[in-house]
C-alpha positions in Angstrom: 24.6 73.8 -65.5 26.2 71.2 -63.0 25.9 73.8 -60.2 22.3 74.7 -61.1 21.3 71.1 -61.2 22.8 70.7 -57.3 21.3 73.7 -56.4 17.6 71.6 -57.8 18.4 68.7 -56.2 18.7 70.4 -52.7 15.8 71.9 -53.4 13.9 69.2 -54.1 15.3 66.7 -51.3 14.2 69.8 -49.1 10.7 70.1 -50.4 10.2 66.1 -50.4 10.9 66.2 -46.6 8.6 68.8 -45.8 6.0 67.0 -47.9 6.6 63.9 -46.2 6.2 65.8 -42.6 3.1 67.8 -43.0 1.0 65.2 -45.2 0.1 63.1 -42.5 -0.8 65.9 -40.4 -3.2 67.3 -43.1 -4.7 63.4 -43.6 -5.3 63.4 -40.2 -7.1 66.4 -40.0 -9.6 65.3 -42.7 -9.9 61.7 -40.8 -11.9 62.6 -36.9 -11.2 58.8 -36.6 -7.8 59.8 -36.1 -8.3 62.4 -33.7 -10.4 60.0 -31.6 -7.3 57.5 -31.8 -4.6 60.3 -30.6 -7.7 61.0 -27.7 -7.5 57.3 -26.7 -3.9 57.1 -26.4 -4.0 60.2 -24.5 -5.7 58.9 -22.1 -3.9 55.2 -21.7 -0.9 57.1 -21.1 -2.2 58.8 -18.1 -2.3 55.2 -16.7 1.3 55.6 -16.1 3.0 58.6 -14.0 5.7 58.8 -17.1 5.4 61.4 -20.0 4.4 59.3 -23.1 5.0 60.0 -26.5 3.9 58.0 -29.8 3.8 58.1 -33.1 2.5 55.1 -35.6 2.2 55.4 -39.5 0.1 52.7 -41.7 3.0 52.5 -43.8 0.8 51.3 -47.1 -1.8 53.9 -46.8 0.2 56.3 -44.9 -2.1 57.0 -42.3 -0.7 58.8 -39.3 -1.0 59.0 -35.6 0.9 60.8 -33.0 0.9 61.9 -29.3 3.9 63.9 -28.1 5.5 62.9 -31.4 7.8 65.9 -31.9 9.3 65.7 -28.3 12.5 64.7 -27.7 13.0 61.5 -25.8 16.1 59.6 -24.1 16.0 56.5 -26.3 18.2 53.7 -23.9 18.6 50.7 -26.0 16.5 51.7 -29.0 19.6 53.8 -29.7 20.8 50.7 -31.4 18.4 51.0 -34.3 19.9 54.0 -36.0 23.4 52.7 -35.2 22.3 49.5 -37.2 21.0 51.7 -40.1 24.5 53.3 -39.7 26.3 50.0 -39.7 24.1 48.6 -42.7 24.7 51.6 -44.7 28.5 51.8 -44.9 28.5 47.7 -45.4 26.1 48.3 -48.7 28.3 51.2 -49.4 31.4 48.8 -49.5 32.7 50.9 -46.7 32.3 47.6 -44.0 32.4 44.3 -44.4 29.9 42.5 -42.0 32.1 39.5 -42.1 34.9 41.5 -40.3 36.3 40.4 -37.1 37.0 42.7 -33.9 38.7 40.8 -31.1 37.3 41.7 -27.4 39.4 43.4 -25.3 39.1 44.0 -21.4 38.2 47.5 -22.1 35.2 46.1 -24.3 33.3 44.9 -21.9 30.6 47.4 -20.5 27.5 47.5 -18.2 24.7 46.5 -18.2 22.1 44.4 -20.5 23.5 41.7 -22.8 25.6 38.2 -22.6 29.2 39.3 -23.5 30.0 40.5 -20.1 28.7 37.6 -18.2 29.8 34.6 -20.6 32.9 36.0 -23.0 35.1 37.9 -20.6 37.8 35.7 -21.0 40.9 36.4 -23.6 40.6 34.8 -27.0 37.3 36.2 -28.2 36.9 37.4 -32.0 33.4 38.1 -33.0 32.2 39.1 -36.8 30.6 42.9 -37.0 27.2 40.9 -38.1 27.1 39.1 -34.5 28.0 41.7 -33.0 24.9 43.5 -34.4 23.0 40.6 -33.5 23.7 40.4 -30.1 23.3 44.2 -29.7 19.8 43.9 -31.2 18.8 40.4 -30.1 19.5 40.5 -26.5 20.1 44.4 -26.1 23.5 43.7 -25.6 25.9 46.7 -24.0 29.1 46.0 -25.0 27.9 44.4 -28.8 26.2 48.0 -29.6 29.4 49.8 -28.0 31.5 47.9 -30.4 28.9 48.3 -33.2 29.3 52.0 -32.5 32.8 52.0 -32.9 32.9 50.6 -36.2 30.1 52.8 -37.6 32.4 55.4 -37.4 31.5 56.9 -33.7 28.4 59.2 -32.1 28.8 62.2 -34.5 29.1 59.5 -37.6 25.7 58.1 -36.8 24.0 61.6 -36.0 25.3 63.0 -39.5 23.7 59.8 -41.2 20.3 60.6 -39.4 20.8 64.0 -40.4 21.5 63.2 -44.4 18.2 61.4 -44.2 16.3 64.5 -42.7 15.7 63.0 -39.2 17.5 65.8 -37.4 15.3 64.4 -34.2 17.2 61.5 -34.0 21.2 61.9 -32.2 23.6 59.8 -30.9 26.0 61.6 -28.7 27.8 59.4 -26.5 28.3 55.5 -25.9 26.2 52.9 -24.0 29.1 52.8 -21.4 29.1 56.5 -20.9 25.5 57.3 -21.3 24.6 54.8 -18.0 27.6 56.3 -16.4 26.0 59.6 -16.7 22.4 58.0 -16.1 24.1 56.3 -12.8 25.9 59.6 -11.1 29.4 58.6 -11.6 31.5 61.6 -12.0 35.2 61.0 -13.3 35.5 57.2 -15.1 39.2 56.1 -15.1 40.7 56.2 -18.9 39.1 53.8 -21.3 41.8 52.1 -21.9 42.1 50.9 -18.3 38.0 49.9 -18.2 37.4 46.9 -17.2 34.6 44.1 -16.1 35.0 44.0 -12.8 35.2 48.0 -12.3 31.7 48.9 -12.8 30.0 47.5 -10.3 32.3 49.0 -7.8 31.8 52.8 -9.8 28.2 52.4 -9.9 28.3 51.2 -6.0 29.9 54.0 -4.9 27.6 56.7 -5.8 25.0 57.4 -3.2 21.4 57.0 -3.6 20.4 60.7 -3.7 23.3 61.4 -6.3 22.2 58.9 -8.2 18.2 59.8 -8.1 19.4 63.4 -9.0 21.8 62.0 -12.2 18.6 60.6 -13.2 16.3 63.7 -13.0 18.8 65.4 -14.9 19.3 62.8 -17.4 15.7 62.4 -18.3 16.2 66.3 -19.6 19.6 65.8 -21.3 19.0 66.6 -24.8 21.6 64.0 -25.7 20.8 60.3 -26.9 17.3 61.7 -27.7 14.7 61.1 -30.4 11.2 62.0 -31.4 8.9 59.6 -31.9 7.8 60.9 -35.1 11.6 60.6 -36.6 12.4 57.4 -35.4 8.6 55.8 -37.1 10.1 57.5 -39.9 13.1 55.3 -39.8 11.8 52.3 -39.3 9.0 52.7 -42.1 12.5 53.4 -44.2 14.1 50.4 -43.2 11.0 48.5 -43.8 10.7 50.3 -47.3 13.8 49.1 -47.8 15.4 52.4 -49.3 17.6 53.1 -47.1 20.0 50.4 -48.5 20.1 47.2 -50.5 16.9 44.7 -49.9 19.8 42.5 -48.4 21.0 44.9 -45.7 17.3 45.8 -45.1 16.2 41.8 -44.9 19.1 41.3 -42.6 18.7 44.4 -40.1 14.6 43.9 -40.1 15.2 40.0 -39.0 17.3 40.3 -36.6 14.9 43.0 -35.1 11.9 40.2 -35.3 14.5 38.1 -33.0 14.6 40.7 -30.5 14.5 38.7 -27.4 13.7 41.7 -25.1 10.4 43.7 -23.8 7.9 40.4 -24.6 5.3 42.8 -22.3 5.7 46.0 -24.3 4.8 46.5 -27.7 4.1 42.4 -28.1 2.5 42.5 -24.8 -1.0 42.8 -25.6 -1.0 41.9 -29.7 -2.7 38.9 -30.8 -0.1 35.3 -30.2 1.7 35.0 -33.2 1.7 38.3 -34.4 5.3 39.4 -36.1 6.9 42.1 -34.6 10.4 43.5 -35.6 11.4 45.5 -32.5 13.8 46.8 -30.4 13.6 48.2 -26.6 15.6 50.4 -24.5 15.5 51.1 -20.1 17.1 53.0 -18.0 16.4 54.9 -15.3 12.4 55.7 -15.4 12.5 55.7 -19.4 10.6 52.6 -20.9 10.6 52.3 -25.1 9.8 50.1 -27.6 9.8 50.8 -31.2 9.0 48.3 -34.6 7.0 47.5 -37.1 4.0 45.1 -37.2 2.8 43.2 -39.2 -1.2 43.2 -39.2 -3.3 40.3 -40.3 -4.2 39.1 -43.8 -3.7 42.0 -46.4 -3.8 44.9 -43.2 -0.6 45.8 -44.1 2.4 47.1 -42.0 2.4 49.9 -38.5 5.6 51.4 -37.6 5.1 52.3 -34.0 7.9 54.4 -31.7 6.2 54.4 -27.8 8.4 55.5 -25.8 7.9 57.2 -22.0 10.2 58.9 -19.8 10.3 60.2 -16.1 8.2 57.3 -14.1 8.9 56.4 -10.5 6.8 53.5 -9.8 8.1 50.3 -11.3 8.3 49.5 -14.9 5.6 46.8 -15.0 3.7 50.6 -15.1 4.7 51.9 -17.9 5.3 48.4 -19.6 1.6 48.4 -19.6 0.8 51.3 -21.1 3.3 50.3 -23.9 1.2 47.6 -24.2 -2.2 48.8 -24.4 -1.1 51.9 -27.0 -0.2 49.4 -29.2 -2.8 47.1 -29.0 -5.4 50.3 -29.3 -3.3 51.1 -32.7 -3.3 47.3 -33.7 -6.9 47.0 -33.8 -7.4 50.3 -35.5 -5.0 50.2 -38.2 -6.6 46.1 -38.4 -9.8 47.4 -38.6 -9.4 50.9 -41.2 -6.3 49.1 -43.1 -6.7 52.3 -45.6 -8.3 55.7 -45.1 -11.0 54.6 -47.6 -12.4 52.1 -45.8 -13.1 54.2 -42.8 -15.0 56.9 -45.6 -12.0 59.2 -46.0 -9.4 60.0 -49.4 -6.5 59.0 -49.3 -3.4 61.2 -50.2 -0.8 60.7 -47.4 3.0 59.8 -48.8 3.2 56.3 -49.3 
């Protein structure tokens, strides 16, 4: 009996994902509206040189749109998102205590974005895992999300967790530190025990332009550190469900994502003053994202939103842009049709 109840449940956790993947696709079939919006963004992104992919969800009424949305991209900084949802889960699973402490060592201090580096590189520094967090999602910091990836248990700890909740597109495969390493062209890094702050520079220095252009190229196809845009709305409409963990973790991880200091021209570029936005961006190397939910205006409910791009040459003002305008072409639609019904079509898409 207790095998044959396990064997239902699969079943039935497999069947709900599969639901919750081709529903949308079948609403927005039935909606042309839809297919005009996916047409539009189509042709926004062509205003950048980069390959674009999007995905969006009305999370109330479950409408869906997507461009490129099952293509893998390299996510950068919004990389930090599913190693919150990691972090968040094993704290409500009384596996982590937020309130923990984890001193900085020389070795902890990576390249790149953030404030730890530049400000708290000398000895004597103790932070709690919930700064930490904040400063990896707040500022984008480096070294915070390194850390925070150490305590959630490591690359493959994270990528099981997005697998458990069916978002096999999403994977974590190496750390910040190693990732722009890879992204940069530097070939043998000293042990990480001997990393330090001041080593970096002089790694990254070293390489020579054209080693470092063809890191990049090769990079942008690394299926490592990736994620569909479709999996990664999925998440965040989770997070914002708030069922992915206790309404506490959930509050905590979605504020300090409307904090996020970072990417004020991407998806907040072109949305109307005031508008709330819990976000989180990622660069590197050609490969501008920006992911979060807004909030629309009066009773318009909620748009999780992944826009992310990959492969540009021209400067990232470009592609910045076209962030901007996607989401301000979704914005106004979703503002406008806040549920399939008032735009003349049924509703029927997971909720």
């Amino acid at each position: 009996m207790a095998r044959d109840y396990t064997r239902f449940m699969k079943v039935a956790a497999v069947v709900s994902v599969l639901a919750m993947a081709f529903a949308p696709l079948a609403l927005a079939a039935s909606d042309p509206s839809i297919a005009r919006l996916e047409q539009q963004i189509e042709l926004l992104a062509h205003s950048t040189d980069a390959v674009v992919g999007v995905s969006a969800l009305h999370i109330e009424s479950g409408r869906y749109v997507s461009v490129r949305g099952t293509e893998p991209f390299p996510q950068a900084s919004a990389v930090k998102v599913p190693i919150a949802v990691q972090i968040m889960a094993l704290a409500d699973e009384g596996k982590l205590a937020l309130d923990k402490m984890v001193s900085l060592k020389p070795a902890d201090l990576h390249p790149g974005s953030g404030r730890i580096s530049e400000l708290l590189f000398h000895p004597g520094v103790a932070l709690s895992i919930e700064n930490i967090m904040e400063l990896a999602l707040v500022v984008s910091d480096n070294s915070a999300a390194d850390l925070m990836l150490r305590e959630a248990g490591g690359p493959a700890a994270v990528t099981a967790r997005m697998k458990m909740l069916g978002l096999n597109g999403i994977r974590v495969d190496r750390s910040i530190a190693i990732l722009l390493a890879d992204w940069g062209g530097i070939k043998v890094l000293p042990p990480e025990a001997d990393w330090n702050r001041d080593m970096w520079d002089k790694l990254f220095d070293a390489v020579p332009e054209a080693e470092h252009l063809a890191a990049r190229r090769l990079q942008t196809h690394d299926p490592r550190d990736t994620a569909t845009p479709a999996d990664m709305t999925k998440l965040l409409a989770r997070i914002w469900r708030r069922d992915l963990f206790s309404q506490l973790y959930a509050t905590k991880l979605l504020e300090a994502m409307e904090r996020c200091q970072t990417g004020k021209a991407r998806i907040k570029g072109m949305l109307p003053q005031g508008t709330d936005v819990a976000h989180k961006t990622g660069s590197v190397g050609g490969v501008v994202n920006d992911v979060g939910v807004i909030t629309l205006p009066g009773k318009g409910g909620h748009v999780a939103l992944s826009v992310f791009t990959k492969g540009s040459n021209r400067p990232e003002e470009v592609s910045e842009k076209a962030v901007a305008e996607i989401s301000r072409t979704i914005y106004d639609y979703f503002a406008l049709f806040p549920d399939a019904s008032s735009n003349g079509v049924a509703t029927g898409a997971p909720q």
